[in-house]
C-alpha positions as protocol buffer text, in pm:
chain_id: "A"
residue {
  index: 1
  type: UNK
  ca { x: -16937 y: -7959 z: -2648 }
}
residue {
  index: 2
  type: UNK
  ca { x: -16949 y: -7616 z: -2506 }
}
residue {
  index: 3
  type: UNK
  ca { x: -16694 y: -7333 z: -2699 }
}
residue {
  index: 4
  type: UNK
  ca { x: -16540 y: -7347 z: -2346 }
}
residue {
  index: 5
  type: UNK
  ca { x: -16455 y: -7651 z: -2356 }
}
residue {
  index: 6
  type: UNK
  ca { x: -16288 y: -7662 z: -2675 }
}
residue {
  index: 7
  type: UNK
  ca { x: -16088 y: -7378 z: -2564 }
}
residue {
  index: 8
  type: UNK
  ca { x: -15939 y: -7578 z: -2293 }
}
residue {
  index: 9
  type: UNK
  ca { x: -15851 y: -7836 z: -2497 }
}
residue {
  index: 10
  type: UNK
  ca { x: -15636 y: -7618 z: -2748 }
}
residue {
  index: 11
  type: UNK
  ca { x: -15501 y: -7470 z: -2407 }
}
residue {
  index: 12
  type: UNK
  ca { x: -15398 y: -7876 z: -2328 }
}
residue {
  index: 13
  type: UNK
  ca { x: -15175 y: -7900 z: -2615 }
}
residue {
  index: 14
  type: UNK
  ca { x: -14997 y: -7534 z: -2690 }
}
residue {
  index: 15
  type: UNK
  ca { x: -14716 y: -7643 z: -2463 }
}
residue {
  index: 16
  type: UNK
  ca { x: -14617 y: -7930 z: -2692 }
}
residue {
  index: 17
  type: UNK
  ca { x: -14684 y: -7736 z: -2992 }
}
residue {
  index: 18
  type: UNK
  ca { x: -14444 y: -7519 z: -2862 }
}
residue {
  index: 19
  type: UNK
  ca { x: -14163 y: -7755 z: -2766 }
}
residue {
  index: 20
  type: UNK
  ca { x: -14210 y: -7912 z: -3143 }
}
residue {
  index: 21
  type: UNK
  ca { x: -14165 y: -7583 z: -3253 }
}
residue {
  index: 22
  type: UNK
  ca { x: -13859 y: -7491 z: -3095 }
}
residue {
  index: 23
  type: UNK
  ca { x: -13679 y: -7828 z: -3188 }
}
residue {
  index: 24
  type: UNK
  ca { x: -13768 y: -7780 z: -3562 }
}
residue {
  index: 25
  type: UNK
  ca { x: -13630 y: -7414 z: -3531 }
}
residue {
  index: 26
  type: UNK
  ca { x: -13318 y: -7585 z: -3363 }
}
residue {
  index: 27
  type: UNK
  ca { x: -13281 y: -7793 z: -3596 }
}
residue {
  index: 28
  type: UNK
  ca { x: -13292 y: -7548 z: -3862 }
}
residue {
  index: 29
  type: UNK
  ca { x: -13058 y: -7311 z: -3716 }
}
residue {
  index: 30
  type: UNK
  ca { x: -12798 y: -7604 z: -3668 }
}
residue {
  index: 31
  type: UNK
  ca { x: -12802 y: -7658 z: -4058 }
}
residue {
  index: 32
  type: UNK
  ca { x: -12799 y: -7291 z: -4151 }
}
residue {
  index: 33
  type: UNK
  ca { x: -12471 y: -7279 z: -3952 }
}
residue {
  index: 34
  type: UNK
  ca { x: -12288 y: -7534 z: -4105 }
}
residue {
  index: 35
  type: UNK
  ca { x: -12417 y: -7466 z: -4461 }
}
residue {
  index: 36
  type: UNK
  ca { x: -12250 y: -7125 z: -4377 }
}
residue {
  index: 37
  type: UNK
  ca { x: -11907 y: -7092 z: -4152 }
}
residue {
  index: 38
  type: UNK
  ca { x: -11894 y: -6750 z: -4217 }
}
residue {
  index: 39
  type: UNK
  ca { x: -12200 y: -6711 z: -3993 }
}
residue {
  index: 40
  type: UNK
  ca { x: -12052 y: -6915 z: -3799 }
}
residue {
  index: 41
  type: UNK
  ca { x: -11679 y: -6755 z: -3754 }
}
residue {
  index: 42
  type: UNK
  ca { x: -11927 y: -6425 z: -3666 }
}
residue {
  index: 43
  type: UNK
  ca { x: -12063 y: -6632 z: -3374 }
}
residue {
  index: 44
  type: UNK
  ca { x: -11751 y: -6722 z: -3243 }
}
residue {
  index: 45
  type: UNK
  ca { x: -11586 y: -6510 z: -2949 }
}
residue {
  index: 46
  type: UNK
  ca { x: -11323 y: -6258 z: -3049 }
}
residue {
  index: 47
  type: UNK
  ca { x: -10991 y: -6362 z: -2976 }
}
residue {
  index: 48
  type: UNK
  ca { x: -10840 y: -6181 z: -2641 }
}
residue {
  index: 49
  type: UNK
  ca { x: -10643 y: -5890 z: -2721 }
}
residue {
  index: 50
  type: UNK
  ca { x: -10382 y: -5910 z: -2416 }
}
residue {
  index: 51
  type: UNK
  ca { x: -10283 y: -6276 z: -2646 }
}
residue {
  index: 52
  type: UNK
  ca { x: -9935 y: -6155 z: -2808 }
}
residue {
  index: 53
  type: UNK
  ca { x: -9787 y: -6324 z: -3113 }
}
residue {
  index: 54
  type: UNK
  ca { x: -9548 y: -6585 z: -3075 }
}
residue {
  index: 55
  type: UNK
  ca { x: -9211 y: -6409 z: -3183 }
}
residue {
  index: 56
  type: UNK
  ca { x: -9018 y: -6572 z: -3472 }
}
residue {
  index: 57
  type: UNK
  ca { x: -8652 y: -6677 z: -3464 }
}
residue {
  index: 58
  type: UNK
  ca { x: -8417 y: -6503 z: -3689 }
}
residue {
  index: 59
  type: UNK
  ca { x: -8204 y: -6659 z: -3907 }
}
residue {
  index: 60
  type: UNK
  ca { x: -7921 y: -6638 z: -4154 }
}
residue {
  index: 61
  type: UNK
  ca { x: -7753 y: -6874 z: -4422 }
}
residue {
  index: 62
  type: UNK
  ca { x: -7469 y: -7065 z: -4307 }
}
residue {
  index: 63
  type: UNK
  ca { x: -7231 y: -7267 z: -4549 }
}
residue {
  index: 64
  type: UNK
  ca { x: -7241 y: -7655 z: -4344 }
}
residue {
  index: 65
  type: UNK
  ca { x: -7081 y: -7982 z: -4457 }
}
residue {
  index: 66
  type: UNK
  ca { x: -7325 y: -8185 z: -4662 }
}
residue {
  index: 67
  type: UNK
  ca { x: -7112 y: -8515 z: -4592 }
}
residue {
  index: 68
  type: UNK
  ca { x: -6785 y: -8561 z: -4412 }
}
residue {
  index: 69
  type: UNK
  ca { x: -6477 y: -8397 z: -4478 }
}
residue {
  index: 70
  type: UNK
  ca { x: -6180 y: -8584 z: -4383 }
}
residue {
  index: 71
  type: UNK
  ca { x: -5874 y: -8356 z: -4257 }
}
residue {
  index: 72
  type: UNK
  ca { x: -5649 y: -8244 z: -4561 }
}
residue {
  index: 73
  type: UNK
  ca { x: -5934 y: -8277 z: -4789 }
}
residue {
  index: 74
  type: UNK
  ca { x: -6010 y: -7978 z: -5098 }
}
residue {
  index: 75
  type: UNK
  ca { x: -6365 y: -7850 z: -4976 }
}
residue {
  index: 76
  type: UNK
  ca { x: -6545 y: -7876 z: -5294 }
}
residue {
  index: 77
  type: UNK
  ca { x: -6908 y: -7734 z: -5371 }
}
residue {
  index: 78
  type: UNK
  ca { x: -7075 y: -8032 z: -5400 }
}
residue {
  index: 79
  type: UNK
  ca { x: -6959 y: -8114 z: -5044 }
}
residue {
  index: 80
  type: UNK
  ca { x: -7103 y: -7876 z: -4874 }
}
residue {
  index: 81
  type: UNK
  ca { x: -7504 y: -7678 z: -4902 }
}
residue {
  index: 82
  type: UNK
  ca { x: -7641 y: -7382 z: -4770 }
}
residue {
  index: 83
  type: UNK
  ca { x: -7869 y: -7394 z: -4466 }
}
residue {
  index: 84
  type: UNK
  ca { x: -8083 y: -7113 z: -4228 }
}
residue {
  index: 85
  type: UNK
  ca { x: -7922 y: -7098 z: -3954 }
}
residue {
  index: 86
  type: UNK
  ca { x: -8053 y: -6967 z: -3587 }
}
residue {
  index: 87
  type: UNK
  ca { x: -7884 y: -6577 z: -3621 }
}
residue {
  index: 88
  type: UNK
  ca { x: -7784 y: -6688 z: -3229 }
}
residue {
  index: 89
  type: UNK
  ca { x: -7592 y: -6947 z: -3230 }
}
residue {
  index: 90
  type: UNK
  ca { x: -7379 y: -6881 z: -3556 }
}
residue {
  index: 91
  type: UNK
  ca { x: -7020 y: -6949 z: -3499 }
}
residue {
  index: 92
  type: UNK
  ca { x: -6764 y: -6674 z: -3523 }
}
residue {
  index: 93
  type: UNK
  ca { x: -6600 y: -6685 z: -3874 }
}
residue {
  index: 94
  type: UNK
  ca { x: -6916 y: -6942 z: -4033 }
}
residue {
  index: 95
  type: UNK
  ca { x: -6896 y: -6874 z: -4414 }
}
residue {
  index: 96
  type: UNK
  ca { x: -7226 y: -6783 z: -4606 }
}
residue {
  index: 97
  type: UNK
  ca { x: -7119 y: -6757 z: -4985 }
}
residue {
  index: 98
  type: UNK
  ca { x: -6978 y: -7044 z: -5144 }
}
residue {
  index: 99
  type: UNK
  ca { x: -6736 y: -6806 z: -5331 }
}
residue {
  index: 100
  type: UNK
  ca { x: -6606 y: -6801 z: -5000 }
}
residue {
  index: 101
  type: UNK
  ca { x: -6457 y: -7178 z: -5078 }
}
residue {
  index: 102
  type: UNK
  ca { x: -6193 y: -7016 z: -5335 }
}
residue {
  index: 103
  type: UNK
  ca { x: -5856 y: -6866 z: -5230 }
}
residue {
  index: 104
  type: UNK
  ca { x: -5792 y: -6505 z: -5387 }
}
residue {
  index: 105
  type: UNK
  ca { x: -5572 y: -6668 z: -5663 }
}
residue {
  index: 106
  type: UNK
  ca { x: -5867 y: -6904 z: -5761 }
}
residue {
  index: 107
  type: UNK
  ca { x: -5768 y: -7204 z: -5582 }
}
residue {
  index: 108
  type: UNK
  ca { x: -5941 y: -7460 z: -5374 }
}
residue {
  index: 109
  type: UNK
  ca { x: -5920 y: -7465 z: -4983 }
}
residue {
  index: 110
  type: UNK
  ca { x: -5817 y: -7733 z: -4748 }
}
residue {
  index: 111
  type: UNK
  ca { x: -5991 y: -7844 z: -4408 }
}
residue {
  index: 112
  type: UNK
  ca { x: -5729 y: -7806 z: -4115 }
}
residue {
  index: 113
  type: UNK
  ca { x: -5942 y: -8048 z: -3950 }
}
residue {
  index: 114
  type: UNK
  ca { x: -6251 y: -8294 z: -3996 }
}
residue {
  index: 115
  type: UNK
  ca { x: -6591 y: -8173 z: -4080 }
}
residue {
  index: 116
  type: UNK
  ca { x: -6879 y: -8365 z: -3976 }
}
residue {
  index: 117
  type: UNK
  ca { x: -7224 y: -8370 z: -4149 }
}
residue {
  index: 118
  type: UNK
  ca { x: -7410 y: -8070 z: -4103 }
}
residue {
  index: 119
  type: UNK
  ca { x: -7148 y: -7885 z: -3899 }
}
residue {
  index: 120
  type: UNK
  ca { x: -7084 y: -7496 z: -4038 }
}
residue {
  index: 121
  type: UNK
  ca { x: -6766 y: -7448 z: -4225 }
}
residue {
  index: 122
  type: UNK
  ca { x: -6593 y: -7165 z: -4051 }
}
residue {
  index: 123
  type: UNK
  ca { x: -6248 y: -6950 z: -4186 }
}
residue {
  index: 124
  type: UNK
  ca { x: -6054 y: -7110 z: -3907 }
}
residue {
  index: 125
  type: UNK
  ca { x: -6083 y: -7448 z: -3984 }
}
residue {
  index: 126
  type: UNK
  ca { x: -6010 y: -7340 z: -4356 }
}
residue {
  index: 127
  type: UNK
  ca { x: -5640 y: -7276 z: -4579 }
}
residue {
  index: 128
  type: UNK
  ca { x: -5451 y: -7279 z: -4850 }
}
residue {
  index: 129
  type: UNK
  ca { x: -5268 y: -7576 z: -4793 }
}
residue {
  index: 130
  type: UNK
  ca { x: -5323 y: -7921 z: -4645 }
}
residue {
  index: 131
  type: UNK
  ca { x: -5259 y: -7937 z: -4271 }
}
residue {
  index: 132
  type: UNK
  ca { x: -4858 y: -8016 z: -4202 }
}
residue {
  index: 133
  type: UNK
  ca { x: -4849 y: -8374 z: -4091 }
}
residue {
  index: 134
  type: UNK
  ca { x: -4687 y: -8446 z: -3745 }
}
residue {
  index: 135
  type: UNK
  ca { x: -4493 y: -8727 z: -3679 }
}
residue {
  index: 136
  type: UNK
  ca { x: -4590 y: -8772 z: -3358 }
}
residue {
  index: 137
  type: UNK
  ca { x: -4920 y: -8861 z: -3445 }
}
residue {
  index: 138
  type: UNK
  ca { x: -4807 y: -9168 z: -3644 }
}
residue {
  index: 139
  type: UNK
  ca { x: -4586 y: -9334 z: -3405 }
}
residue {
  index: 140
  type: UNK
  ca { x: -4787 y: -9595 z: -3244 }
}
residue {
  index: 141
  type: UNK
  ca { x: -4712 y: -9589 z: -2846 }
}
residue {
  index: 142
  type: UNK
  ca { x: -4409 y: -9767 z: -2726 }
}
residue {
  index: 143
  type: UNK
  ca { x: -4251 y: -9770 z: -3066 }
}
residue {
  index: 144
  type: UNK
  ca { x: -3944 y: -9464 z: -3127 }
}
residue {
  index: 145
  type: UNK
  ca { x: -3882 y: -9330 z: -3501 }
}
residue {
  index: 146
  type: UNK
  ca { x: -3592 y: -9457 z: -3640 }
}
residue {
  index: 147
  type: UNK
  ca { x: -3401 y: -9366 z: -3981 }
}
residue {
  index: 148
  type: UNK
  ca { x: -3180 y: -9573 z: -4218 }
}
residue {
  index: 149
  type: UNK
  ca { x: -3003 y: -9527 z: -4537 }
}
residue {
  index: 150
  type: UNK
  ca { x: -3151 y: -9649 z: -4872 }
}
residue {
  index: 151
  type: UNK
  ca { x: -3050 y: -9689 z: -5225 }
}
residue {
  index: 152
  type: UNK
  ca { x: -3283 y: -9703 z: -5541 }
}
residue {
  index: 153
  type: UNK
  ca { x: -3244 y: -10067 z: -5475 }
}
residue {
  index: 154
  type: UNK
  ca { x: -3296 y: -10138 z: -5136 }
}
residue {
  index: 155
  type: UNK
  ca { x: -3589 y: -9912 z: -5156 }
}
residue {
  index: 156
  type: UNK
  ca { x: -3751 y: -10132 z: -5387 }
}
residue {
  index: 157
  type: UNK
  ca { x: -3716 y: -9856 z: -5679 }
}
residue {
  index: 158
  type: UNK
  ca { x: -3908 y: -9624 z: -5397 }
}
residue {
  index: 159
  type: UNK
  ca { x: -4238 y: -9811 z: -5390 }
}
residue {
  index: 160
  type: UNK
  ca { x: -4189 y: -9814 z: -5034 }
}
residue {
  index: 161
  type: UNK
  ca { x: -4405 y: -9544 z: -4900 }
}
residue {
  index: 162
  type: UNK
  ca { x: -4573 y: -9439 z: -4547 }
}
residue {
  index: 163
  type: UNK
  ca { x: -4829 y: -9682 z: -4416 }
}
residue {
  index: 164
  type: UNK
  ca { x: -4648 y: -9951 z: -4593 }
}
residue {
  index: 165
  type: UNK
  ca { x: -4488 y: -10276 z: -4404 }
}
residue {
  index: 166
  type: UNK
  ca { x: -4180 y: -10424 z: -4457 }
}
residue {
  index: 167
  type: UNK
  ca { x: -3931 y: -10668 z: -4315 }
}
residue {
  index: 168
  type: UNK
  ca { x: -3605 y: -10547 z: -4254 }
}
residue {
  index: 169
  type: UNK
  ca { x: -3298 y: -10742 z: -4352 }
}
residue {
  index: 170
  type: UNK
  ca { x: -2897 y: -10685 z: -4267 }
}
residue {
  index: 171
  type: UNK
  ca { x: -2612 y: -10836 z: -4519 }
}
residue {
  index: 172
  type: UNK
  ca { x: -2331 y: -10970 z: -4337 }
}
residue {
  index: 173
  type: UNK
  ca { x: -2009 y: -11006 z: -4504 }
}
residue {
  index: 174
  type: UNK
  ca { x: -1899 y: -11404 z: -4459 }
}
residue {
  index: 175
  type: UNK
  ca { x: -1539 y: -11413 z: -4368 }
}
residue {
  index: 176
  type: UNK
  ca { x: -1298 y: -11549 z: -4654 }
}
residue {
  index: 177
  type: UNK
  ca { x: -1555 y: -11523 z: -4923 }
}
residue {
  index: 178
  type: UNK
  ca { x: -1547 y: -11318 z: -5216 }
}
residue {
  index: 179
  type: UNK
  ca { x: -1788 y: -11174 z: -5519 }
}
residue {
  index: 180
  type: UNK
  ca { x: -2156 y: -11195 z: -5529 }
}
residue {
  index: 181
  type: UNK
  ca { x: -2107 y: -11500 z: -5232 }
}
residue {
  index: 182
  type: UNK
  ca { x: -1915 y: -11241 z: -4987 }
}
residue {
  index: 183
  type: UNK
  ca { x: -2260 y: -11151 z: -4844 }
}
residue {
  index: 184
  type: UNK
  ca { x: -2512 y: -11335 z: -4650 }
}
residue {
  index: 185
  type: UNK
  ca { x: -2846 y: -11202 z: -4554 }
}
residue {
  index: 186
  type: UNK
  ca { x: -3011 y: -11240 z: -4222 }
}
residue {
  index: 187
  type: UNK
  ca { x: -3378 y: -11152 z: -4107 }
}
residue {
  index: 188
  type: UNK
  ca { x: -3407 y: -10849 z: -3881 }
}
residue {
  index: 189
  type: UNK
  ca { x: -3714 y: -10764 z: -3815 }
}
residue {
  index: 190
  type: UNK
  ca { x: -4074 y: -10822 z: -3968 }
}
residue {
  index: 191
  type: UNK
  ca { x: -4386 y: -10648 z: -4067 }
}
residue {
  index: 192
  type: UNK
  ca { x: -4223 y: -10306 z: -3948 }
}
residue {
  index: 193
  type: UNK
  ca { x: -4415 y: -9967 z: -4013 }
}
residue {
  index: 194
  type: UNK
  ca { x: -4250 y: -9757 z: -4269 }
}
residue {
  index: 195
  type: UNK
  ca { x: -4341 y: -9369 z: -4124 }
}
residue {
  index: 196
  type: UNK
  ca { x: -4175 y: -9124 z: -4384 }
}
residue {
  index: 197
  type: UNK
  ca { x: -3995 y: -9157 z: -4654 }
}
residue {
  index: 198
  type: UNK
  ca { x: -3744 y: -8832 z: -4823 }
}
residue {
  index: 199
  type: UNK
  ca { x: -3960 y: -8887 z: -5099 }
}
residue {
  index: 200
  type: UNK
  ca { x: -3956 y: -8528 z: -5341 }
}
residue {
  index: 201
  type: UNK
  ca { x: -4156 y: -8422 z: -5573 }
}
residue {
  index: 202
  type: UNK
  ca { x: -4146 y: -8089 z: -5803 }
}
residue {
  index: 203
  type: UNK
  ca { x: -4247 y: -7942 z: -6169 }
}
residue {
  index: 204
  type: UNK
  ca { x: -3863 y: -7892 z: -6206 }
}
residue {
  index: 205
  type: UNK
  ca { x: -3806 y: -8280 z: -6191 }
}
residue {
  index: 206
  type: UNK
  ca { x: -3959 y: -8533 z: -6408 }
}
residue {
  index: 207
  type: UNK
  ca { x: -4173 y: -8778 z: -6166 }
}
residue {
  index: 208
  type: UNK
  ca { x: -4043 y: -8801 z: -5762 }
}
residue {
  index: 209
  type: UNK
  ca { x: -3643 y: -8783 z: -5698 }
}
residue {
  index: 210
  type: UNK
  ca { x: -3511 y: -9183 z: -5554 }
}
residue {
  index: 211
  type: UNK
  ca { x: -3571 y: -9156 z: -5184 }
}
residue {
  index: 212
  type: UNK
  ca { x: -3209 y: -9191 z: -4981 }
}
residue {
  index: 213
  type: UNK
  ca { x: -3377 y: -9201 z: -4618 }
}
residue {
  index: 214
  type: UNK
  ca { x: -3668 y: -9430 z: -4460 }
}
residue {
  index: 215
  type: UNK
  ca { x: -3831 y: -9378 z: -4146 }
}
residue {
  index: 216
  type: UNK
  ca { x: -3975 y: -9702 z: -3943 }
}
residue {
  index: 217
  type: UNK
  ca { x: -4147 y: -9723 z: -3616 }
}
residue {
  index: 218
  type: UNK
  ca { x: -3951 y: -9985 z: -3442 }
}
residue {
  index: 219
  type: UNK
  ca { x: -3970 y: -10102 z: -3043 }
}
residue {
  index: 220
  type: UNK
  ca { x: -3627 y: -9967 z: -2848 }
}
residue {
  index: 221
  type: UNK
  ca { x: -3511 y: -10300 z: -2819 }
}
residue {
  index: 222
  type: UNK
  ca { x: -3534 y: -10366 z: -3195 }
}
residue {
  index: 223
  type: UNK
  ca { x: -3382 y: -9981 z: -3289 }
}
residue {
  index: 224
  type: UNK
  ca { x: -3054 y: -10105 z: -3122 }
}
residue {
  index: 225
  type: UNK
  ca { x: -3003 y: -10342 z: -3402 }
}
């Protein structure tokens, strides 16, 4: 075989030398890469400079109910936590400071008005005192408030107290009889709502004065009686 001809025959097989070549190179590169990120990250394409950062909401700490708070309640710490809150959309008057729960004499506030689970507690909806009970709001509709004496006894030594029912009963004097027989009872009305009682209570007196008036929600037709 001429050197010519040998020649040609390397010539035959450089291109798939080649080709091996650059997959094994390939190949190599690919595991350099990942044996390295930082090589890697330098690779990459720099991140656009007209990209602005996303702006972060401000926020503050708001005092919020951590359970329900009925109406009249104390507002205790452990009723209540303290939460960030979007600075935006803090109501006017939302307390921040739990000292903020305590009057300036040192005593405990009262909610005007129900709280509900993660709702802000706010100055407004916040006193001294429980909220003054309206007897409107008790009167079921189509009833009227109606008042009647009482004694210590017919008051039933004042256990009788709002929310309670009772049955109402009138003593008739029998005509001709005398003593403990002059009287005879006779069912009024039943299962009547008692709405207020005179009921008082004060460090001057020892335990609650004997009530002397009752308050019942009774049907027009019945309060005639």
């Amino acid at each position: 075989m001429t050197r010519n001809t040998i020649g040609a025959e390397r010539m035959k097989y450089l291109p798939a030398l080649s080709l091996g070549l650059s997959v094994i190179l390939g190949i190599a590169a690919f595991f350099i890469l990942r044996a390295d990120p930082g090589n890697q990250a330098a690779a990459s394409e720099p991140i656009p400079s007209e990209v602005a950062a996303i702006p972060q909401t401000q926020t503050v700490e708001v005092l919020v109910a951590a359970q329900p708070i009925e109406s009249g309640a104390p507002v205790l710490r452990e009723l209540v936590d303290t939460v960030d809150w979007p600075k935006d959309l803090v109501p006017n008057g939302a307390l921040a400071d739990p000292r903020q729960l305590i009057g300036p004499s040192g005593d405990v506030l009262f909610a005007q008005s129900a709280f509900v689970v993660g709702e802000p507690l706010t100055g407004e909806k916040l006193a001294l005192s429980p909220p003054r009970r309206m007897l409107s709001r008790d009167i079921p509709e189509g009833f009227r408030a109606v008042s009647i004496g009482v004694t210590n006894v017919t008051n039933v030594s004042g256990f009788v107290l709002p929310g309670d029912r009772v049955d109402l009963i009138a003593y008739e004097q029998v005509p001709g009889r005398t003593g403990p027989d002059a009287f005879q009872p006779r069912p009024l009305i039943d299962h009547v709502l008692v709405l207020g009682v005179d009921q008082f209570m004060g460090k001057q007196v020892q335990g609650a004065l004997p009530a002397s008036m009752v308050t019942f929600a009774l049907k027009p037709e019945d309060a005639r009686q």
